[in-house]
Structure formats: C-alpha cells, structure tokens
C-alpha positions, 0 to 999 in steps of 0.5 A, spaced: 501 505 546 498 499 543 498 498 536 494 491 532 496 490 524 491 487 520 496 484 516 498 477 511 499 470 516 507 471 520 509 465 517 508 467 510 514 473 511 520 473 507 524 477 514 529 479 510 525 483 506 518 485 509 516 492 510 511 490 515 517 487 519 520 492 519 516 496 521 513 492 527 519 490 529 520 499 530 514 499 535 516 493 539 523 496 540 520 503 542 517 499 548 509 498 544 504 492 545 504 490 539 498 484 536 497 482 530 491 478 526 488 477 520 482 479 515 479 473 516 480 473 525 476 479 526 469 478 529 463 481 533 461 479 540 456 483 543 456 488 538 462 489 538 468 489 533 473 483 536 479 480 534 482 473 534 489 477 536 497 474 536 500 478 542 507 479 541 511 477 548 514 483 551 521 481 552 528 485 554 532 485 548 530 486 541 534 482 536 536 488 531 535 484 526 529 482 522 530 476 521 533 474 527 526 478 530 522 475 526 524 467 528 525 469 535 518 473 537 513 470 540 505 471 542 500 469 546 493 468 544 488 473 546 481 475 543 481 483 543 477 489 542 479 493 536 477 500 539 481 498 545 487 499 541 491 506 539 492 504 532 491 500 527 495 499 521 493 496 515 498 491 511 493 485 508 495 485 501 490 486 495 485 484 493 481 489 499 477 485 503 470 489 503 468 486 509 474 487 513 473 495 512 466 494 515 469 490 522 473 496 521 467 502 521 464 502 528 471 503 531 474 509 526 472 515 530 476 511 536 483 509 533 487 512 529 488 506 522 493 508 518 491 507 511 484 512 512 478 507 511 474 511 506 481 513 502 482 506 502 475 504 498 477 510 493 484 508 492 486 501 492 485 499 486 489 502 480 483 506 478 485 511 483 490 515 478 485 517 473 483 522 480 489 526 478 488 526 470 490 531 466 489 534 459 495 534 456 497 527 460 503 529 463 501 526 471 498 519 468 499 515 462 493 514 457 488 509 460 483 504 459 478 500 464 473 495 461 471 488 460 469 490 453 473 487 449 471 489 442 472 496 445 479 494 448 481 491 441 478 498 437 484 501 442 489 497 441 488 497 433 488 504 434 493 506 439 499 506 439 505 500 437 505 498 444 501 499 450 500 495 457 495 490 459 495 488 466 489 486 470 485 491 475 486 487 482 493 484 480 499 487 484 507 486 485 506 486 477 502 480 477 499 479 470 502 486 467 504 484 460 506 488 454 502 488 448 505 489 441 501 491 435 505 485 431 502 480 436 495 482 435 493 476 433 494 473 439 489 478 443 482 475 443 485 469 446 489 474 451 483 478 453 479 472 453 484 469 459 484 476 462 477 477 462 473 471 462 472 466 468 470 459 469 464 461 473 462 465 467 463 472 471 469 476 468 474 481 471 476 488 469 482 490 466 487 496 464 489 499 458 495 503 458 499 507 452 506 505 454 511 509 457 518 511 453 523 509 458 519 503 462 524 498 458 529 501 463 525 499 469 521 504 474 521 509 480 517 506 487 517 512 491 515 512 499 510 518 501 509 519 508 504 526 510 504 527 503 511 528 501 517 523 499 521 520 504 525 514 501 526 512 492 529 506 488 529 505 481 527 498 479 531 495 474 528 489 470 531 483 470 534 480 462 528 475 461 522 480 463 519 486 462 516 488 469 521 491 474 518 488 480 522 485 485 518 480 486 518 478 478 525 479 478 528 485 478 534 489 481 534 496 486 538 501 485 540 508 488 535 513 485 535 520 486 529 525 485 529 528 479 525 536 479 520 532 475 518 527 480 519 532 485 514 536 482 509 530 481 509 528 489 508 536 489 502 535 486 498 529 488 501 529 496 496 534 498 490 530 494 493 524 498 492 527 505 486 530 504 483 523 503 487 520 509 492 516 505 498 517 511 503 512 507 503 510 500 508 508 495 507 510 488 511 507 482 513 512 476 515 512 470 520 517 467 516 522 471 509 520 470 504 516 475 503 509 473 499 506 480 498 509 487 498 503 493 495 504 499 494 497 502 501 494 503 506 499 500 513 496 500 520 498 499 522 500 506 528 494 507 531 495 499 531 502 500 534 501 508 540 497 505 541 501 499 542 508 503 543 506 509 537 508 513 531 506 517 525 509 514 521 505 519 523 510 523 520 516 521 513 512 520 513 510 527 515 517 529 509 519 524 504 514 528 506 516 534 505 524 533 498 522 531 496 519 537 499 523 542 495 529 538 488 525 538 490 524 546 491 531 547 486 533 543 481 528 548 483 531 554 482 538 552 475 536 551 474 533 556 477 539 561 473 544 556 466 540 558 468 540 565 468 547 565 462 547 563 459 542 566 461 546 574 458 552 571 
C-alpha cells in the first residue's frame, strides 16, 4: 500500500527519539511506498487536493536503526494526489492547522487518515477532556478556560493553594507554570503575558486545581483502538516541575495501575467513537490531564525501556484497516454487478 505522512520538516528529527520515525521507518521495512509533505505543501490543481510530496527511494536493505535510517533514506520529488494514497497519517505538531484539515476533506471518504478529521477538530486542544468530566472529578482535574482575567483571578484567590496554568494551544509542556497563592502578587503580570498579544488580540488559558502526586511526575500512556498498548512514567528533572522529556525529564518503567486501567477503560470507547485510532493521554495519580491526537510521542522511550516495538502494532493496526476498506470495495462492487445483470 501507499502511505503519505503529513508531518514536521525530516531535517527537524531528532532520529533517535522521533515517534514518527519510528513509525515510517515500520512501513518502509514492510515493503510500503511511502511519501512525506508538510501542512504548508498541499495544494488544489484542477480541483483536486494535491501534494508537494518527498518520496522515499524504494531500496533493498533497511538501516535497522533510526538514526541510521534517517541519515541514509533518500527521496524523490513528485507532486501527488491525496485520494490516490491508502493512508494518510497525521503527524504535524500543534498548533491545528485549520486549513490543512480543509485540503483534507474532499479526499475522507477515499483514504483511510489516521487521526479522524472531525475527531481531530474535537480534540486537538486541551478542551477536549471536559467531554469526560465527572461530578465528583475522579476522571479530570477541575478546570478553567477563559481570557477573563479578573475571573481567572477570582479562581485563584478562591481555590486552592496551588493550581496549574498553562496556555491552551501550548504542547510538550510548553508554558505549563504552577501557581502558588503565595505568589499572587505576580498574576496580573502573569496573566498579562499569557493572555495579551502585541497585535492586541489575546489567547485562551487553562486553570487547573493541582494534582497530589504531580511533583513525582506523570504517566504518558499510548492507546491504540481504544485500549493501552505501551506507559512511561515521566519523571521531572531537579530544576523543574514539568515532567516532559523535552523540558528535562527522565522515563522510567511504569506499570498500569487498576486506576488507569479503569480510566482508559472508561474514555477508550468515546475515543473510537470519534475516530481517534492513536492517542497518548498523560495521567496524574489516575486522573486525566490532557488527551493528544496530533502527534502523541513516547514509541522509542517506551521501546527502549521495554525492550519492544510498538510501532509494530500500530503499522499492523493500519494495515487491517485498509485491507478492511479494500474488502469492503470489492464486496460492493460484485453486489452491484450482481444487480447490474439482473
């Protein structure tokens, strides 16, 4: 099959710990053409959705490791029709590109994309975890979204001792601050650099009672269909509250605990049900802190702590999701012949 990512620049990788390496290195070595473009590569001729596509060059021996992969794989320009493709897999990071998402929806019913569209314009920002809100708050945080900032004051003042904030389009723990009642002369300058840009428009952001236990780090756990096929608890580093890889912190082993079994037991089905095939959630003693659709990271951290390939089991999932829409066609396709010769 044919397979495009829709994805970061290659030259931006870190190859030894990209996810979507890993996972594009799977396809190649299984013998799938394979391309890659950007958001800003995709185009209409004809009234058609295009694609300024780099075409990785079929060769006999893969490098088995990614960054060897990475430095050796070579491409070939061609300008590609989307709806020709098998699959589309969705890798660009946040902020959504809105406009992408429109190139996208004249070819939905012919390619199977990886994450759904309309699941993606749900759930790719933060506000998507209220869908699972619960009375007494066992599944989310208590949370708070607004620019108000005499209301997000109010909040502070009144809530607890300390509280998370973080911007609403952020990621990778980008902006994620921890607020402490002892500091509140510090939040109107605060909330004035979060909220207010120069150009005189402003930005969303989130207020969160803090978690117990988030000062010993998070849990990322990967879901694939629904259910957890790979965890890390990540650990911060001594100079920083966020537990990120990429603002410092450190991956250790984690076991499912029957709270988090519960908890993807619980939003899995909701997950499907909106298209959302992969998706890594980051939890806090058992409770749901954000849900990532975009780009969820974690396959290689996990990989090397456990010693497997969950990539794997993603390319395995893809490839029964074709094979079914193929299956599909062709039983269509003889039904109406049937009735076609009646």
């Amino acid at each position: 099959m044919n397979v495009c990512f829709i994805m970061y620049p290659w030259h931006e990788m870190n190859p030894e710990d990209d996810s979507t390496l890993a996972m594009i290195h799977e396809f190649v070595k299984r013998g799938h053409g394979l391309a890659i473009t950007t958001p800003a590569n995709l185009t209409i001729r004809d009234s058609v959705a295009f694609a300024f596509c780099r075409c990785v060059t079929r060769k006999e021996k893969i490098p088995n490791s990614l960054k060897s992969f990475h430095a050796k794989t070579e491409f070939y320009d061609e300008m590609l029709p989307l709806a020709g493709f098998d699959v589309i897999v969705l890798r660009s990071n946040p902020p959504l590109d809105m406009i992408m998402l429109n190139f996208l929806d004249s070819v939905k019913d012919d390619v199977f994309i990886m994450n759904d569209l309309d699941g993606i314009r749900r759930a790719n920002n933060k506000l998507y975890t209220a869908v699972f809100e619960n009375e007494d708050n066992k599944i989310i945080p208590k949370t708070h979204v607004t620019k108000n900032k005499e209301y997000l004051k109010k909040i502070i003042k009144e809530g607890p001792d300390k509280m998370i904030l973080k911007p609403l389009n952020g990621y990778g723990g980008s902006g994620v601050i921890l607020l402490e009642k002892s500091a509140m002369k510090s939040i109107n300058s605060l909330l004035d650099f979060y909220i207010d840009n120069k150009d005189g428009t402003t930005n969303y952001v989130i207020l969160q009672d803090y978690i117990d236990g988030a000062d010993q780090g998070d849990v990322r756990i990967l879901l694939l269909n629904g259910k957890p096929i790979g965890a890390m608890r990540r650990v911060p580093g001594e100079e920083d509250h966020r537990s990120n890889v990429s603002a410092g912190g450190h991956v250790e082993k984690h076991t499912l605990t029957a709270q988090e079994k519960e908890l993807c037991r619980r939003i899995g089905p909701k997950l499907v049900k909106d298209g959302l095939y992969f998706v890594g959630i980051d939890v806090i003693n058992g409770v749901l802190v954000e849900v990532n659709v975009m780009s969820p990271g974690g396959i290689t951290y996990m990989n090397r702590v456990y010693k497997t390939r969950i990539q794997e089991k993603i390319i395995d999932f893809v490839e029964d999701k074709v094979l079914q829409r193929v299956n599909a066609f062709e039983r269509r396709k003889k039904l109406r012949k049937h009735v076609d010769e009646a």
